[in-house]
C-alpha positions in Angstrom: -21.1 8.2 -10.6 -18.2 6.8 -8.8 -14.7 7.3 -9.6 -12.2 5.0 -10.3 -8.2 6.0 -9.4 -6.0 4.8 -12.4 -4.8 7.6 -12.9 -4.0 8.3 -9.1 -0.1 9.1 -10.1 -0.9 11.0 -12.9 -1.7 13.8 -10.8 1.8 15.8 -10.4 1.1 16.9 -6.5 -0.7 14.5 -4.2 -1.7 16.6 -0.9 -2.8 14.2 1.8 -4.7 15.1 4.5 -7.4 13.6 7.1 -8.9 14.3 10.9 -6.1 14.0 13.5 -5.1 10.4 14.3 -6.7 8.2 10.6 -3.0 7.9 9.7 -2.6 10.7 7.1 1.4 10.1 7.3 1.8 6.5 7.3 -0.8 6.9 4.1 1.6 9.1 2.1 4.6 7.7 3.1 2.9 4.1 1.8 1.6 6.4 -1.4 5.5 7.0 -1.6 7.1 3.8 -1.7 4.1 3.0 -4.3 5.0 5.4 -6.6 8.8 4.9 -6.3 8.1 1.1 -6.9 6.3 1.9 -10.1 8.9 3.9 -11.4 8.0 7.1 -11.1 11.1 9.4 -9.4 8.8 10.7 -6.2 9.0 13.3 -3.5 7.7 13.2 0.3 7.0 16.1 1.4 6.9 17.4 5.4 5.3 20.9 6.0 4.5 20.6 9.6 7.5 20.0 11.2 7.2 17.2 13.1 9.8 14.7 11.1 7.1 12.4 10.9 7.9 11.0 7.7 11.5 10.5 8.4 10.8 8.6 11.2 8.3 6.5 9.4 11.2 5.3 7.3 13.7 5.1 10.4 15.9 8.0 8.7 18.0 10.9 10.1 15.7 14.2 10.0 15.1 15.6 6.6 15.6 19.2 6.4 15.3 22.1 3.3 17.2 19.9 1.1 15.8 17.6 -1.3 18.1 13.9 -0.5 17.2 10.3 -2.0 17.2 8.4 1.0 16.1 5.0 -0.9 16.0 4.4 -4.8 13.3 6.8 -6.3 12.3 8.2 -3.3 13.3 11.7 -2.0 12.6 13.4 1.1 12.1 16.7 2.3 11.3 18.8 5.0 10.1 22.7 4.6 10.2 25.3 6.7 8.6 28.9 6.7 11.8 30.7 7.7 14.1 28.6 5.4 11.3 29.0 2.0 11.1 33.4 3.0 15.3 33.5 2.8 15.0 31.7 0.0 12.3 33.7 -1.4 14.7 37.3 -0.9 17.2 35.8 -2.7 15.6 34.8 -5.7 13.4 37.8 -6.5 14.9 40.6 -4.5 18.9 39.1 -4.7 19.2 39.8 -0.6 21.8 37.3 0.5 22.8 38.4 3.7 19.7 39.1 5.6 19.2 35.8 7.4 21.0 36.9 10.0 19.9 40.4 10.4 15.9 38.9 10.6 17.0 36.0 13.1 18.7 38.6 15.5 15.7 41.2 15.0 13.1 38.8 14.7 12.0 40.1 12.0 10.8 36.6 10.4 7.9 36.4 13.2 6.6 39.6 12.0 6.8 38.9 8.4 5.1 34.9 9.0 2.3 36.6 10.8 1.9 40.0 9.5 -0.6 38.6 6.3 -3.2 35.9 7.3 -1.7 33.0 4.8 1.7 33.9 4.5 3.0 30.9 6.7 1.0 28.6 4.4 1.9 30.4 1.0 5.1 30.4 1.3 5.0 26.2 2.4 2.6 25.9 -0.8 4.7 28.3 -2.8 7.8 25.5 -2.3 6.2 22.8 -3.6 4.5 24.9 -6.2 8.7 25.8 -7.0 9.5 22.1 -6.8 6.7 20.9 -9.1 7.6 23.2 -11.9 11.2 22.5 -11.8 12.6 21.0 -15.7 15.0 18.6 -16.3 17.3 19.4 -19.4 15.3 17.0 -21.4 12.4 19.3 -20.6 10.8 16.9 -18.1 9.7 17.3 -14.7 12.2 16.4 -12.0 10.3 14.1 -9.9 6.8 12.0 -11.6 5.0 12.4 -8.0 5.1 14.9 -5.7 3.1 13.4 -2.2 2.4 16.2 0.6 1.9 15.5 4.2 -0.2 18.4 4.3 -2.4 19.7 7.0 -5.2 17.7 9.0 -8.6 18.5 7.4 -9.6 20.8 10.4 -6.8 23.5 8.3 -6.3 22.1 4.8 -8.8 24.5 3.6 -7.1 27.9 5.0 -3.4 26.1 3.5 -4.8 25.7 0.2 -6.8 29.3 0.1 -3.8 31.0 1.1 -2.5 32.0 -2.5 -5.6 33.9 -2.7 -6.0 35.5 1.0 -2.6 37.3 0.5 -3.2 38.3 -3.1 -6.5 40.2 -1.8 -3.8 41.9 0.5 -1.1 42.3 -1.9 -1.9 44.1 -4.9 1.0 43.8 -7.0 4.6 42.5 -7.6 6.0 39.2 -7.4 4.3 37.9 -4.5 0.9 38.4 -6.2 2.3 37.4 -9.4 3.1 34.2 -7.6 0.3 33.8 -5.7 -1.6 33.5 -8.8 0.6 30.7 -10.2 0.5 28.3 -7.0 -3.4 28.8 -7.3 -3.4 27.9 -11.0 -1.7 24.4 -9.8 -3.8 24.0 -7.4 -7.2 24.5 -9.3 -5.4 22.3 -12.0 -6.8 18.7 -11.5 -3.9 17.3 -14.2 -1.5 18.6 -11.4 -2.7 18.6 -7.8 -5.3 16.4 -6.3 -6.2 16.0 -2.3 -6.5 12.7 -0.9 -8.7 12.7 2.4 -7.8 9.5 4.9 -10.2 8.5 6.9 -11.5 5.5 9.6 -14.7 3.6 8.5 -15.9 5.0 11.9 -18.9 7.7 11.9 -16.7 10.6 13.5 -13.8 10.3 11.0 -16.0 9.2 8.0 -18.3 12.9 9.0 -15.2 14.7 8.7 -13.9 13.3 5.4 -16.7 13.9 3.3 -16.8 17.9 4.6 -13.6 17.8 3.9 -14.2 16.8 0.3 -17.0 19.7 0.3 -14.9 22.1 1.6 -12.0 21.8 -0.8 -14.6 21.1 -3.7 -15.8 24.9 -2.6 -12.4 25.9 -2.6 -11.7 24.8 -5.9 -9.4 21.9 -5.5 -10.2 18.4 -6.7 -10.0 15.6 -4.5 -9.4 11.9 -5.6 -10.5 8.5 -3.9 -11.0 8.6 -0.7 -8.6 6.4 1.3 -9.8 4.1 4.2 -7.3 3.0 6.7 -7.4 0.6 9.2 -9.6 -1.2 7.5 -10.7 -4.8 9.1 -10.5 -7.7 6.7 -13.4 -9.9 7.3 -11.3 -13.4 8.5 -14.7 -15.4 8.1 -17.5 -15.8 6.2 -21.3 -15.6 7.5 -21.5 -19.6 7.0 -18.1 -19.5 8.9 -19.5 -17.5 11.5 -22.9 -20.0 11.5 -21.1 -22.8 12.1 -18.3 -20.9 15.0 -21.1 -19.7 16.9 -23.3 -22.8 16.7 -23.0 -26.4 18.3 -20.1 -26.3 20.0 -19.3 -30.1 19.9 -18.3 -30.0 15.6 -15.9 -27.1 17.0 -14.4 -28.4 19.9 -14.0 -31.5 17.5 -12.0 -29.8 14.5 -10.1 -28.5 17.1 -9.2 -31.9 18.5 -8.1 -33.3 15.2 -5.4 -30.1 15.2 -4.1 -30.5 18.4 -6.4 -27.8 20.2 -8.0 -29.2 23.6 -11.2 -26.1 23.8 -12.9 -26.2 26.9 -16.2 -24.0 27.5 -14.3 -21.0 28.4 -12.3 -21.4 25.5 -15.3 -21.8 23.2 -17.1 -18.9 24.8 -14.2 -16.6 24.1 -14.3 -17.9 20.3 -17.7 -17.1 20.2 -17.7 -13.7 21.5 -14.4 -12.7 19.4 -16.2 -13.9 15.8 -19.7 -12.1 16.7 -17.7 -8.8 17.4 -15.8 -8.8 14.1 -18.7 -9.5 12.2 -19.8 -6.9 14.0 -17.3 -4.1 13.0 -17.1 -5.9 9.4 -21.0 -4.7 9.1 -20.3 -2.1 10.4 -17.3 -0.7 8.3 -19.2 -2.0 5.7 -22.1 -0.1 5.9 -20.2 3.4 6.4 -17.7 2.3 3.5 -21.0 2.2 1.6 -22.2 5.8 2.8 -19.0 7.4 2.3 -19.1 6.4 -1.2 -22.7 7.1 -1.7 -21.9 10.8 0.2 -18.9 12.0 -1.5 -19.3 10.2 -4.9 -15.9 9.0 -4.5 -14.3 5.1 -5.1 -11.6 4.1 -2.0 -9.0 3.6 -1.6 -8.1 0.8 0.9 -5.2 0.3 3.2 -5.9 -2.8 5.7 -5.4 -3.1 9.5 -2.2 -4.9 10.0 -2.9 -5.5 13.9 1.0 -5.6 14.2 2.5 -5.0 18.0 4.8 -2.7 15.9 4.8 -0.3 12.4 8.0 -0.6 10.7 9.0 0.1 7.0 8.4 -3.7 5.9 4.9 -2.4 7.2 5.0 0.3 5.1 6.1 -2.1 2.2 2.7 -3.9 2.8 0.3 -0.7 2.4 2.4 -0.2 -0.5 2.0 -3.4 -1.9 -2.0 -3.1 -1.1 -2.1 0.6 -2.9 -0.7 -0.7 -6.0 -3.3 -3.7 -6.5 -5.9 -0.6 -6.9 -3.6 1.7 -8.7 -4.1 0.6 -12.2 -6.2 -0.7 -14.9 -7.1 -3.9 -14.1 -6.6 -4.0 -10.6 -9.1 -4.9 -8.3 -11.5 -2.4 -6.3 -10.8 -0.7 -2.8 -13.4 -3.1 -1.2 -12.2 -5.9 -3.1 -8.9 -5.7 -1.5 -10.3 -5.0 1.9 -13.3 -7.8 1.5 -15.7 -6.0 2.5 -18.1 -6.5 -0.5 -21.6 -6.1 0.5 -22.7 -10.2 0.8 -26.4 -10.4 2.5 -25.5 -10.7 6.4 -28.4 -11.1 8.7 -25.6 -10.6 11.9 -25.8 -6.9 10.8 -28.5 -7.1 13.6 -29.8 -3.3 12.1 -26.7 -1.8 13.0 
């Protein structure tokens, strides 16, 4: 049975991950400004180090420190060596060893000593900032959204808690570990969200991906398409573009438009290859859901020159159509419904 995605921003921690190149960071930055639009106080999270997100939203670099950088939205960038000083201060009270492990190098040692302990201690931060109270007794931020590692290593980031606990056999660090697995196993409070292309290599990917973190023991939620192509004409449409040119070159005429052959030859060519990749998206929209069991999610192709924040506002806009109740469907926003289409040509 498919499933729908409500209840997408229920879910306290939103990991978000996807092959190399689908657009995992412009997706959770657009999952960001849709959850800060719907009231919900959210967080971005960076765990790679590339400032990614901040530059998706044409701010400075974000750094260790939490900062509200528009209303409802926080950003945040985490780093291995910042979360392990932070990490001997709060359980072994050492305050003044940063320096003595930068000068000795002693932090390369420690971040590759364990298999995992890079990724635990990235995971243990968020798993630190999701359990974080107001006074009222309420979370500090609704939604917690993680750029989180591409597919190819989202399984060894989220196993991490685990690997090291099979190393370390007791004290805080295992008592820990076992914690940030409990929130991840815990569907009510972290969910993956796999992005993907409707093409076959990405689409491949994704739904091992899904298996994989299924295996693992972490739920996953809809699985977001990006990029998608919104069909701009109908089969009839199509019929009639591709047909007898003289109705065509007619309309055209009473617009303004002089066509010539050339120019109707080009028009020809450009609607058969979209209903081309239409069929074609639409057929491996169709497997995906078929494969992983899983609704999408649906962010269109904006075929802008450039990708700004009003873009972002867009995707965001698009997300939160599907996010709720009696909002429409993934392929209802993206028009890609299955309609009988005989220009599918077996494709």
């Amino acid at each position: 049975m498919i499933e729908g995605h409500d209840d997408l921003f229920g879910t306290n921690v939103l990991l978000v991950t996807g092959k190399g190149g689908v657009g995992k960071t412009t997706t959770a930055a657009a999952l960001g400004l849709a959850a800060a639009d719907s009231g919900r106080d959210t967080l971005l999270v960076e765990v790679e180090g590339r400032d990614t997100l901040s530059r998706a939203f044409a701010t400075t670099a974000w750094d260790y420190q939490e900062r509200e950088f528009r209303p409802g939205l926080w950003g945040v960038s985490l780093d291995p060596a910042e979360a392990v000083y932070e990490y001997l201060e709060l359980f072994y009270g050492l305050r003044r060893v940063q320096w003595m492990m930068e000068r000795s190098h002693a932090l390369d040692f420690v971040t590759t000593a364990a298999p995992g302990l890079r990724d635990l201690l990235l995971i243990g931060k968020v798993y630190e900032i999701e359990a974080r109270r107001r006074a009222d007794g309420r979370r500090l931020f609704d939604t917690i959204i993680v750029d989180a590692p591409p597919t190819g290593r989202i399984v060894p980031f989220l196993q991490s808690p685990s690997a090291v606990t099979e190393i370390v056999r007791m004290g805080p660090i295992r008592r820990q570990s076992g914690q940030i697995e409990a929130m991840l196993t815990d569907p009510s409070r972290c969910r993956a969200l796999v992005v993907t292309l409707l093409e076959e290599m990405p689409v491949t990917e994704a739904a091992e991906g899904i298996v994989a973190m299924a295996a693992a023991g972490v739920a996953t939620g809809p699985v977001v398409a990006n990029q998608v192509v919104v069909p701009a004409v109908t089969a009839e449409q199509a019929e009639v573009l591709c047909g007898d040119p003289a109705p065509v070159r007619d309309v055209a005429a009473g617009v303004g438009l002089d066509l010539d052959d050339h120019d109707l030859a080009g028009l020809t060519t450009m609607v058969s290859d979209h209903r081309v990749t239409v069929a074609r998206q639409r057929r491996l929209a169709t497997r995906l859901q078929a494969g992983t069991g899983r609704d999408l999610l649906v962010l269109p192709d904006l075929a802008a020159d450039t990708f700004d924040v009003d873009a972002l506002h867009v995707l965001a806009d698009t997300i939160a159509r599907q996010v709720g109740a009696d909002g429409p469907t993934g392929l209802d926003v993206a028009g890609i419904v299955a309609e009988p289409d005989s220009s599918e040509g077996g494709r």
